[in-house]
Each structure stands twice: as C-alpha cells, then as structure tokens.
C-alpha positions in Angstrom: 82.1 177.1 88.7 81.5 173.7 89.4 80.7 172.4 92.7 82.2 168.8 94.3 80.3 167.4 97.0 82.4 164.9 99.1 80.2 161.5 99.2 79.2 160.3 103.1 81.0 157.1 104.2 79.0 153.8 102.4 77.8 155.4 99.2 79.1 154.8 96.0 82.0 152.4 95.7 84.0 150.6 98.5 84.6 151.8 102.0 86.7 149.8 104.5 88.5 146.3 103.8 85.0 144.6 103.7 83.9 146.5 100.1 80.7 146.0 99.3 80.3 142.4 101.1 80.1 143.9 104.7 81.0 141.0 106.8 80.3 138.5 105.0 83.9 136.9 105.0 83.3 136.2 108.5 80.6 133.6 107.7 82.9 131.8 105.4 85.8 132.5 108.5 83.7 131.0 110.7 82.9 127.8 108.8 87.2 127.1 108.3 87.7 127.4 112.1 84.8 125.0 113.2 85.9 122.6 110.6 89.1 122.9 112.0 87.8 122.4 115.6 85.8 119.5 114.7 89.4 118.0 112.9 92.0 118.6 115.1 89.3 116.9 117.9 89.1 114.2 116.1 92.2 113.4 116.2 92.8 114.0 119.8 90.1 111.6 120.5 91.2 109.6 118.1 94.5 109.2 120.4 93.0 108.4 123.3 92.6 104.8 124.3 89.6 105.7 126.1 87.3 103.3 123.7 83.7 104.4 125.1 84.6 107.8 125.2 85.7 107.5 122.1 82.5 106.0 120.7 80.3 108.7 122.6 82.4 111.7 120.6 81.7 109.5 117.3 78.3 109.5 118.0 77.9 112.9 119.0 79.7 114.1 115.8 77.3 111.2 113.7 74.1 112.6 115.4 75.2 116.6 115.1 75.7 116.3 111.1 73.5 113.6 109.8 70.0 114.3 112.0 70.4 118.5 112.2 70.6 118.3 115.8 73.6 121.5 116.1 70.3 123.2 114.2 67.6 121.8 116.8 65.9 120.1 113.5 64.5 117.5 112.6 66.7 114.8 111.2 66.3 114.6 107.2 68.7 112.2 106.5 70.3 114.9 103.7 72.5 117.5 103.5 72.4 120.3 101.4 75.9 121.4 99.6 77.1 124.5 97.8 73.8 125.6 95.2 71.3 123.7 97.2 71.9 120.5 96.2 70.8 118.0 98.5 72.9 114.5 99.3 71.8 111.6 100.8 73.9 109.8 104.1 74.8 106.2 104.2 73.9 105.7 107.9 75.8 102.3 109.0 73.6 99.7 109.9 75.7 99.2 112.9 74.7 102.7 113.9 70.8 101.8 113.0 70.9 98.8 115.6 72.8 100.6 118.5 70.5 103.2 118.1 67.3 101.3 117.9 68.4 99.0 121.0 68.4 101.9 123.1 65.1 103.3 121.9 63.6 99.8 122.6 65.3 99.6 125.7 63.6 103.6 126.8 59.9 102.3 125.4 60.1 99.0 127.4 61.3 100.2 130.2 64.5 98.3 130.4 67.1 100.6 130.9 68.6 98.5 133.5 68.6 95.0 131.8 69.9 96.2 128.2 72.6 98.2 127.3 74.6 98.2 123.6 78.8 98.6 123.2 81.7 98.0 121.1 84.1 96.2 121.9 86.7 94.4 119.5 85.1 91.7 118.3 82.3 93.9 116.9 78.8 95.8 118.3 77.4 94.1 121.5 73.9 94.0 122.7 73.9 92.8 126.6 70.7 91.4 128.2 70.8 91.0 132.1 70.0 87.1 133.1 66.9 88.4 135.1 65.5 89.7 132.2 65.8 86.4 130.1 65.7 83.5 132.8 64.4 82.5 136.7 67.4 81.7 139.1 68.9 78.5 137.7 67.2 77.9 134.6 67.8 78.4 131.1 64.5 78.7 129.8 63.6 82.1 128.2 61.1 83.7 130.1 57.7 84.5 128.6 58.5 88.3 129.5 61.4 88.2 127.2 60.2 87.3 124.1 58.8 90.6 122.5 62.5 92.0 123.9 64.3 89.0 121.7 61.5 89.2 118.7 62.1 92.9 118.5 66.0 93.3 118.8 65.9 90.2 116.2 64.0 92.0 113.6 66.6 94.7 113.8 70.0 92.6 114.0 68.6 90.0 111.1 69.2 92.5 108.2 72.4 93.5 109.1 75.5 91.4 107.5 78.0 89.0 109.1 78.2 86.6 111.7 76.3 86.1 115.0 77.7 85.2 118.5 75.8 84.4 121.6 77.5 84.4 124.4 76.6 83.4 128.0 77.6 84.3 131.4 77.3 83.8 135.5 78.5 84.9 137.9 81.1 83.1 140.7 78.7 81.3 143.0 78.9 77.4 142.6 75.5 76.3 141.1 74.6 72.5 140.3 71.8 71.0 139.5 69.9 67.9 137.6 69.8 69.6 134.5 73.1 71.8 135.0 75.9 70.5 137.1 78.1 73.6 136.8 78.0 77.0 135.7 79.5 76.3 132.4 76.4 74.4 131.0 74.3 77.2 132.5 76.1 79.7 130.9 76.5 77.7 127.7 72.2 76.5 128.0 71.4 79.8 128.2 73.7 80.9 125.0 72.0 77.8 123.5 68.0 78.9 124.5 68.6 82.8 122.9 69.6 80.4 119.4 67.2 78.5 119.3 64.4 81.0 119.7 66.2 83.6 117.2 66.4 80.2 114.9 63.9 77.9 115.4 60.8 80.1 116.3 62.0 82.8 114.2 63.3 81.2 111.4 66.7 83.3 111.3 69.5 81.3 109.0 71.3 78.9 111.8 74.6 79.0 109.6 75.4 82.7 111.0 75.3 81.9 114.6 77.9 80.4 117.2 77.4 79.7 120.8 80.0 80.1 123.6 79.5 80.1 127.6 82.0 81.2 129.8 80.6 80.7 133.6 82.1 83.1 135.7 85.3 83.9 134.2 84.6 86.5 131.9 82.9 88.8 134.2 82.4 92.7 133.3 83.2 93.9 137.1 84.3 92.0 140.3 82.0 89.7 141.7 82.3 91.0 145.6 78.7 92.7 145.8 75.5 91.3 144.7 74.9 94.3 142.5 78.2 93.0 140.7 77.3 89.7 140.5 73.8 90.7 138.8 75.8 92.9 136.2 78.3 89.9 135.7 74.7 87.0 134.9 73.9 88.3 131.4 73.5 87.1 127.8 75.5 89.0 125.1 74.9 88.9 121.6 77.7 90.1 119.4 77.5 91.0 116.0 80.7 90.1 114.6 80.0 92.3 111.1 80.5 95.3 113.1 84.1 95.3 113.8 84.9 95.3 110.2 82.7 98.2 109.3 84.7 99.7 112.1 81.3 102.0 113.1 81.4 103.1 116.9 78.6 103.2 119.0 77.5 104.4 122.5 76.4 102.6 125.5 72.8 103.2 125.6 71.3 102.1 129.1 72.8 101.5 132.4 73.7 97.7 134.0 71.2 95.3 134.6 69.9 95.6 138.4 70.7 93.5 141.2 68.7 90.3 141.2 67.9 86.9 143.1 71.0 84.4 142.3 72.5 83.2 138.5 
C-alpha cells in the first residue's frame, strides 16, 4: 500500500501569494512609491512661489541622485540602470559654479562676504563691499584678488553674458573722485571689469556694467548691519536663466562694516 506524506509549508512548489520570490515584490513596491513621493513633491514645490525654497528642494533632489548622497557615498558622477549599465550625468555648469562659490567661500573663510542665488535674470554671485573696497573707494583691495581670480576661473567657461552690478547703501557720500553714490556704485562695477578683463584677459564683449546707488537695496537700510548687506558687488551670469538650473544660497550676508 502506498504511503503519501503531506510536504511541510515552503517545500516543493509555491506556498502563499509570494511563490517562490518571498518578498521580493516589495523591493520593486518600494521603488514605485518613492518615485511617486519624489513626483508628486515636485510638483508641490513646483507651485510654490517660494523661489529659494524652491531652489534648495532642486538642489537637494540634484545632490541625492547624482553624488550618492541618499547612499552616504561617494559621488561618482554615474548611475547604474537595469543590467548594470552605468550612465553618465550632465551636471549644469550653472550648478558647477554655485557649488564651487560656496566651497570657495567655506576654504576662505568668507561665509559672510559671499553668498550665490538665482534670481530672474540668471545665477548671482554677491561679494560684500568690505570684502572688495576701503570706505569710499573703488579700488579692489589687495585682499580680494585671489577671491576675484578664483571665482573668475570658474565663471569664464561657462556660456553667455556677464553683468556687474554695483551697489551702496542710502548714506549721502561725495567726494573728489565720486560726487555721489551713483559713480561709486557704478566705479566699483567698473574696477571688478577691469580686473576680470584687463589683468585676466577674460573677452570684454561679454560683460556690462550697471550701478544703482542705493535704490536697489536687498533689505531696508535702517540698521548698520542692513546697510552693510545692502554695499555689495554682484556679478550675474545672465546664461543661467535660460538653462533655467536652480541653485541654493550658499553662505550668509556680508557682516556689518565701517561706511559704503
């Protein structure tokens, strides 16, 4: 007479909904509803007119899938699809120099007196006037040329225009050389040119110059930490807001200092 044995759960064939896979749906489960996470918050942030807050989630998203960061890895520059296969990401250049200005800004120890935006015209690199120029003057100051020589060697590769804009703050200034805040502002503008294209030898054709004296200031000038943040030299690169890449602040406002 033959004998039937019944077979313990998990030998043999199928057992369960999973089959022989275990859990391994889940994996792929997992993967839809993080893409889905990352999507949908997207396009909340993406709705919101907040623009830096909006450039810090770009950013973060940028940093978390193209340098391994959700992984705490190194950053490759690659990322490896279905089979293994390795691709390589086009990192904007936009992104290179917002990125670099910060890191140049941590190893000078210039948090304070450079910081790097968007705004509409395109990516914006802000130098505080105390870093750049003594009260009243518009010539660059010797401790400001490795800052302009290395943030030059970083903006030169990257297409498009270049603007250089200067601004005070709302005290009345006149002197010999300047009789009103509006050819300080616009000297000042001028002296960043000059050294990106006459001592560096960067092609003259893609830069303009603007000054604006006071009335342009980032925050109201009624404390003399204001007015420090409002005396500052931007240079815009105009490139940026057709690549349409945002970017994150990367150091805080330039600290309080003696007068324009």
């Amino acid at each position: 007479m033959a004998l039937f044995r019944r077979a313990p759960a998990g030998e043999g064939g199928s057992s369960g909904h999973g089959g022989g896979s275990g859990g391994r749906w889940l994996v792929s489960y997992a993967d839809f509803v993080t893409l889905m996470f990352g999507f949908f918050l997207i396009l909340w942030a993406s709705a919101d007119q907040n623009q830096e807050k909006f450039s810090e989630l770009a950013l973060a998203f940028q940093k978390a899938f193209n340098s391994g960061a959700m992984l705490g890895q190194q950053g490759t520059g690659q990322i490896v699809g279905r089979g293994g296969r390795q691709g390589q990401i086009q990192i904007s250049p936009f992104t290179r120099v917002s990125e670099t200005a910060g890191e140049i800004a941590q190893q000078m120890g210039l948090t304070d007196d450079i910081s790097v935006g968007m705004r509409r015209e395109g990516l914006v690199i802000t130098l505080s006037g105390s870093l750049l120029f003594d009260s009243g003057k518009a010539d660059i100051r010797p401790q400001a040329i490795d800052v302009l020589s290395r943030l030059a060697s970083v903006i030169e590769p990257v297409p498009g225009d270049i603007r250089i804009e200067g601004h005070t703050d709302n005290i009345p200034f006149s002197s010999e050389e300047f009789p009103s805040n509006w050819e300080l502002s616009t000297g000042r503008a001028a002296a960043v040119l000059r050294y990106f294209t006459e001592t560096l030898g960067m092609p003259a054709e893609r830069f303009q110059i603007a000054g604006y004296a006071e009335y342009r200031p980032l925050v109201p000038n009624d404390t003399r930490e204001n007015r420090a943040r409002n005396r500052r030299v931007e240079i815009i690169l105009l490139g940026a807001a057709q690549n349409a890449t945002p970017t994150v602040e990367a150091a805080a406002e330039p600290k309080a200092a003696e007068k324009p």
